[in-house]
TIDREN-864407 format. One line per field, with one value per residue (C-alpha): x, y, z. Coordinates in pm, whole numbers, plus 32768, in hexadecimal, padded with zeros to 4 digits. Example, Ala and Ser with C-alpha at 12.3 -4.5 7.8 and 13.67 -1.06 7.14 Angstrom:
<atoms>
x 84CE;8557
y 7E3E;7F96
z 830C;82CA
</atoms>
This chain:
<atoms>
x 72D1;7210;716D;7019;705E;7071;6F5A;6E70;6F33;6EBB;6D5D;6D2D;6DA8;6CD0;6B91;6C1E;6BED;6AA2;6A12;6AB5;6A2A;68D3;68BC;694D;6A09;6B0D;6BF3;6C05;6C72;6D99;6DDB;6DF8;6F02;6FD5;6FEF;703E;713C;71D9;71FD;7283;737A;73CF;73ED;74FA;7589;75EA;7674;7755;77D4;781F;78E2;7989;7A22;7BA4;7C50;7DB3;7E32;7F9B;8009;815C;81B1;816A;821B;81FF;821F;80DC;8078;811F;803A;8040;7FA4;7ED4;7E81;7D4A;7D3B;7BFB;7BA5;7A5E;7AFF;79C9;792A;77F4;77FF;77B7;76E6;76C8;77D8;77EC;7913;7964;7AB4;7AD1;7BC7;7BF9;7B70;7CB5;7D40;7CE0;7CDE;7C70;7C0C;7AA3;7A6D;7925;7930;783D;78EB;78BE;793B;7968;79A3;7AF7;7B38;7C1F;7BE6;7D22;7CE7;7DE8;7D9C;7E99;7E59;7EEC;7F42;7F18;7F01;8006;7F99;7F66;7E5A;7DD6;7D61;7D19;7B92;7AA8;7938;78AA;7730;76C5;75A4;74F5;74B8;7342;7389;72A3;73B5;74FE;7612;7721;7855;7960;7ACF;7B77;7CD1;7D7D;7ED6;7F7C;7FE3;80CA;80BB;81E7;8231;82B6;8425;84BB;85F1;85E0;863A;8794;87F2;86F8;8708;8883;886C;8783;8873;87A4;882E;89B6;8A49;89C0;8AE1;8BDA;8CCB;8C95;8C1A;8C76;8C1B;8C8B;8B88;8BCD;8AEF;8B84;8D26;8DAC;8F39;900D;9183;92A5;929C;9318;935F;9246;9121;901E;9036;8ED2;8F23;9009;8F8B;8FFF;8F96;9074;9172;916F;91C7;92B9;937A;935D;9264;917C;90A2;8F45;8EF9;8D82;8CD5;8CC9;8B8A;8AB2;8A10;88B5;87CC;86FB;85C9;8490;8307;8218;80A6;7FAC;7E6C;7D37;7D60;7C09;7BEE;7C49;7D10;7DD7;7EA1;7F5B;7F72;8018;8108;8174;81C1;8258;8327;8391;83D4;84C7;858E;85B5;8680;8743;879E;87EF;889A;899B;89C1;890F;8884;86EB;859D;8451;82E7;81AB;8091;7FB6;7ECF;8028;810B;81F8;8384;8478;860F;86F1;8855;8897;8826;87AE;86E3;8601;8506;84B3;842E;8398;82A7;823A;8203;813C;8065;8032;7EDA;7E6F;7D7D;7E0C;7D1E;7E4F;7E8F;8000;8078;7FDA;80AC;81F0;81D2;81B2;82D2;83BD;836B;8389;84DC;8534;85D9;8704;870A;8812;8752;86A7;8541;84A9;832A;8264;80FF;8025;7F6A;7F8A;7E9C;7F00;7ED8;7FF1;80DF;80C4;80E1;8228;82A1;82C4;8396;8520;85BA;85FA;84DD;8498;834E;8315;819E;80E7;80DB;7F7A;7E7A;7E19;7ECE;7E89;7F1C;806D;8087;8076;815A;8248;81FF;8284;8395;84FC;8667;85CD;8476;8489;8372;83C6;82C6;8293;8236;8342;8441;83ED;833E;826D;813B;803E;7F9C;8018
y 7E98;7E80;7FB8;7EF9;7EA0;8016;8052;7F5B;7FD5;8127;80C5;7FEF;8108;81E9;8131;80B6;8268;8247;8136;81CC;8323;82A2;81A2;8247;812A;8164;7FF3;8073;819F;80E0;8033;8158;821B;80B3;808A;820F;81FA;80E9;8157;8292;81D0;8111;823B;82CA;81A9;81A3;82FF;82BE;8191;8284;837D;8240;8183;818C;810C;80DC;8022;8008;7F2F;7E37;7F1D;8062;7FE4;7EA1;7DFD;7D7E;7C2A;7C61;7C60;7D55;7D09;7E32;7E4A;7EC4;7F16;7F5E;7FDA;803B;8129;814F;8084;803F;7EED;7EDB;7DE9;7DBB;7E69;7E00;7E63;7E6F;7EAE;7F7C;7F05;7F7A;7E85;7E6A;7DBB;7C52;7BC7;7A5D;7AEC;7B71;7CCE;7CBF;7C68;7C62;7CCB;7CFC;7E14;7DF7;7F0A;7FA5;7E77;7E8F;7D5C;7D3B;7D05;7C73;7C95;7BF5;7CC0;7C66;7D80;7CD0;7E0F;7F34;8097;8170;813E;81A2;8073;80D0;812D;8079;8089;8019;7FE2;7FEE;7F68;7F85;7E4B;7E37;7E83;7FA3;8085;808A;8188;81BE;8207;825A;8245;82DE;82F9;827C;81E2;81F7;80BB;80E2;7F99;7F82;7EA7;7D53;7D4B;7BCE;7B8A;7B32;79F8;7A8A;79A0;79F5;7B4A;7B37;7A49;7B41;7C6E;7D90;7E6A;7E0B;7F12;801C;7FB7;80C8;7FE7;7F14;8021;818A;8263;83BE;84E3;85B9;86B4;8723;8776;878F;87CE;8814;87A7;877D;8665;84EE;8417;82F6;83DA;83E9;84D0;850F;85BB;8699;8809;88AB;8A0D;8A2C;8948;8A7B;8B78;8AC7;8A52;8908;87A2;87E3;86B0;8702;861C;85C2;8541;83B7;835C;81FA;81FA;8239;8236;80E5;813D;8092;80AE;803E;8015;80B7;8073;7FF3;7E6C;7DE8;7CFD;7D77;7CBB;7D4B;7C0A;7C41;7D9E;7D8C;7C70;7D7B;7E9F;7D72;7D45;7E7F;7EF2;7DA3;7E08;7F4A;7EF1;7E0B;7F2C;8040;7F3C;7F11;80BE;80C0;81F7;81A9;827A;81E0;826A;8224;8222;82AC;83F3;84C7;83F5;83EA;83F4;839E;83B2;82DA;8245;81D5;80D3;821C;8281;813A;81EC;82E6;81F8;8107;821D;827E;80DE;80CB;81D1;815B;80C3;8050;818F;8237;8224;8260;80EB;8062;806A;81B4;821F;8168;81FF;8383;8359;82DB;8426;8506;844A;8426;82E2;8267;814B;8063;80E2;7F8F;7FC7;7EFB;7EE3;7E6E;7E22;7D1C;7CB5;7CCA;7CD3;7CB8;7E3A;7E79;7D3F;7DBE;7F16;7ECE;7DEB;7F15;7FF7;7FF7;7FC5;7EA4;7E61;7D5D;7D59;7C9B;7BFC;7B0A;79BB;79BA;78A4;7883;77CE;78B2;79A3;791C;78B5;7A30;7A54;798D;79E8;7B3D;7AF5;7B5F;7BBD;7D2A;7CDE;7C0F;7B87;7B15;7A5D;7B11;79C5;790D;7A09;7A4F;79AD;7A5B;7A18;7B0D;7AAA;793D
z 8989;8836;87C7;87C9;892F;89B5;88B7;896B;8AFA;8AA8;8A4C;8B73;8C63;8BCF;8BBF;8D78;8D92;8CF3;8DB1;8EF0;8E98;8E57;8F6E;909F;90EC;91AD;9163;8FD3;9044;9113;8FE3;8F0D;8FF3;9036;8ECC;8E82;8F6E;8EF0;8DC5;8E21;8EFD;8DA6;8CFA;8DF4;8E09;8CAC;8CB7;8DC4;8D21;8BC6;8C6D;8D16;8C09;8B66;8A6F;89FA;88EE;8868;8731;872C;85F8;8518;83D1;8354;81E3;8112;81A1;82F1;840B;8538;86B5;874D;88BA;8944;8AB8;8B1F;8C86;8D5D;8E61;8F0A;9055;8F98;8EBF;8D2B;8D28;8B85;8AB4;8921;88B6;8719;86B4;8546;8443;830A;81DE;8154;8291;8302;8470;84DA;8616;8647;8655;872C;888F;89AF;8B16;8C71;8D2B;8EB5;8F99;8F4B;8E36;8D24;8BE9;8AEB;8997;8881;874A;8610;84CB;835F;829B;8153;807A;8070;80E9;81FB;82EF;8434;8543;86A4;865C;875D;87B0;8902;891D;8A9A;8B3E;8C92;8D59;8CBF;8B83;8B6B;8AC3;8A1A;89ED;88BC;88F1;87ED;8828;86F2;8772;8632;861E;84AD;8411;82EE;81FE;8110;7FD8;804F;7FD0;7F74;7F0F;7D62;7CAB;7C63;7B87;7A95;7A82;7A41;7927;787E;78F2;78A9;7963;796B;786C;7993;7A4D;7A5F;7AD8;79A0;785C;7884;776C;7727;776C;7619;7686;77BE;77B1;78EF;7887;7739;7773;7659;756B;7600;74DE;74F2;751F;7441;7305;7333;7470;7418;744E;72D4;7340;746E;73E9;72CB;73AC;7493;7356;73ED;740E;750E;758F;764F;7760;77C6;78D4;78FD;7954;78F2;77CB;786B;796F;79B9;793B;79FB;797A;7A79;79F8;7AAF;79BA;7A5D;7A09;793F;7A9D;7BC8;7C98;7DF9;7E0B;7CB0;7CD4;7E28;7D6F;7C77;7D47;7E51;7D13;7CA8;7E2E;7E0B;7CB4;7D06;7E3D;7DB3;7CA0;7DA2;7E4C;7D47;7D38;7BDA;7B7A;7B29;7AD2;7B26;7A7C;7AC1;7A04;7B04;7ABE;7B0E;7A5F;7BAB;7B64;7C79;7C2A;7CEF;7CF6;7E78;7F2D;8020;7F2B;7F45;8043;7F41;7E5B;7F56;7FF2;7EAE;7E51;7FAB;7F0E;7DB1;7D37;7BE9;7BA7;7A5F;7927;7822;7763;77B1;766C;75FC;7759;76E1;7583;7636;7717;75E1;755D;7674;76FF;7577;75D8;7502;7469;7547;764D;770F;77C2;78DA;78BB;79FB;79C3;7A32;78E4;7789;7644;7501;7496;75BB;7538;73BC;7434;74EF;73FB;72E5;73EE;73AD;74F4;758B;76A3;77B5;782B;7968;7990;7A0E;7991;788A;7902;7797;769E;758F;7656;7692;752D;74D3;75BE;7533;73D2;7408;74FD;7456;7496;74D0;7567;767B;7769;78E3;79D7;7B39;7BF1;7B58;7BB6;7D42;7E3F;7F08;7FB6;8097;81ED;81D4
</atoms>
């Protein structure tokens, strides 16, 4: 019932009292009490039918992967003897998730009824959200009132970084990250001597410890931890991108979620940052260690305010980088300030992108790309695809 409508009910009982009042009529007054008590009858009617009503809802799954979609089951039930005639029922999503079912629908209720709902819900974004919420509108049989009811029971959905396997192939031609093998490069720790042991002829004169050889009146070699020559060092940006766009953003972090795997994978010892407002580290070197990086990537958004390559150009100084050390830069767009600025660093990068729409783009692109500055596409290197 419109507001207008009960506007214009109430006038027209009103003025019935009136005329009844004034007249002595006895019919009006008949009139009156029928329609008083069937509204009051309405009125109860609709309470009974609140304190009546249940629902329970369960979903197929609580973690899922961006793009994956999840099916949510609504059970509904009027445990009373007394029918709901006119139920709406709206279903709350978050706007981040995407159904091709409606979330509106009119029902009937019969005496001790129970109506099933299925609902099939894409998770096209990553993060953690909370479905479940349902609102019930009830109305007596005339329509003369209506009752809300909120069900904010909330199940928690957890919506991860979809992880593909990576164009192999590619990524070992370029071979960024093969001299992290300790199987394949081991260098010497200098800093940290674990053992000093007589001299073996073949070891290294630049080894040998002179100060206790001195006393012991004979060579003495130190020894020192064998270790790789570094950890795989991983920048994600986290700037706000000039255009905002939730498909490419969930590509990159799909991306990074997918290299880092495939590094911890192969037992290579890594460090991702993120240029985020806390510039977030995370350590790993086991494939076990993937979850720790995954739940922060399920977290990340493009929010920070610092400018890639002002962020780049602080963590060379804080880390103070060597020079033979290799850096992976993940971003998903590039101006020319951020190419030049890269270009003058003296490490040897690859910075994975997307592929520029603009031709002038991709011809600075390739005007800068060297032996030590390398550029790699995103969408030529995985395929991946959300909700589809």
């Amino acid at each position: 019932m419109t507001k207008g409508f009960k506007r214009t009910l109430s006038v027209l009982l009103a003025f019935l009292l009136i005329v009844a009042v004034l007249s002595g009529g006895k019919t009006l007054y008949y009139f009156l009490f029928t329609t008083g008590i069937i509204w009051i009858g309405m009125i109860l009617m609709l309470n009974h039918n609140e304190r009546n009503l249940y629902i329970l809802y369960y979903t197929s799954d609580n973690t899922v992967q961006s793009g994956d979609a999840i099916n949510i089951d609504y059970k509904i039930s009027n445990t009373s003897f007394v029918p709901i005639l006119h139920a709406v029922i709206e279903f709350k999503l978050d706007k981040k998730m995407d159904t091709e079912s409606s979330l509106k629908e009119i029902a009937y209720f019969g005496n001790y009824h129970r109506i099933n709902f299925s609902k099939d819900i894409v998770c096209k974004y990553r993060g953690y959200y909370k479905v479940g919420k349902v609102k019930v509108e009830l109305y007596d049989p005339l329509l003369l009132g209506k009752r809300v009811i909120d069900f904010n029971k909330e199940i928690d959905i957890t919506v991860q970084p979809k992880v593909v396997p990576i164009r192999q192939k590619l990524l070992q031609s370029q071979d960024f990250y093969g001299t992290l093998k300790s199987n394949q490069h081991t260098l010497e720790d200098r800093t940290n001597i674990i053992n000093i042991r007589p001299y073996i002829p073949g070891d290294q004169l630049k080894n040998i410890h002179w100060k206790v050889s001195a006393k012991k009146d004979a060579l003495q070699t130190k020894e020192f931890e064998q270790t790789v020559s570094t950890k795989l060092m991983v920048l994600l940006d986290g700037s706000k991108p000039i255009n905002l766009d939730l498909d490419r953003e969930e590509k990159m972090v799909s991306f990074v979620a997918s290299l880092v795997k495939m590094i911890l994978d192969d037992q290579i010892d890594m460090k991702l940052i993120v240029n985020d407002n806390t510039a977030t580290v995370i350590d790993g070197g086991k494939a076990s260690d993937f979850y720790i990086f995954l739940d922060q990537l399920t977290n990340f958004e493009c929010l920070s305010d610092v400018p890639f390559e002002a962020f780049v150009h602080k963590f060379q100084q804080s880390e103070n980088t060597r020079t033979d050390q290799e850096l992976i830069l993940v971003t998903q767009e590039l101006d020319k300030a951020c190419i030049e600025s890269l270009s003058l660093l003296t490490q040897k990068i690859n910075v994975f992108t997307f592929m520029p729409k603009d031709q002038e783009e991709r011809a600075l692109i390739f005007k800068y790309q060297t032996r030590m500055l390398r550029f790699h596409y995103i969408d030529q290197i995985m395929d991946v695809t959300y909700g589809q």
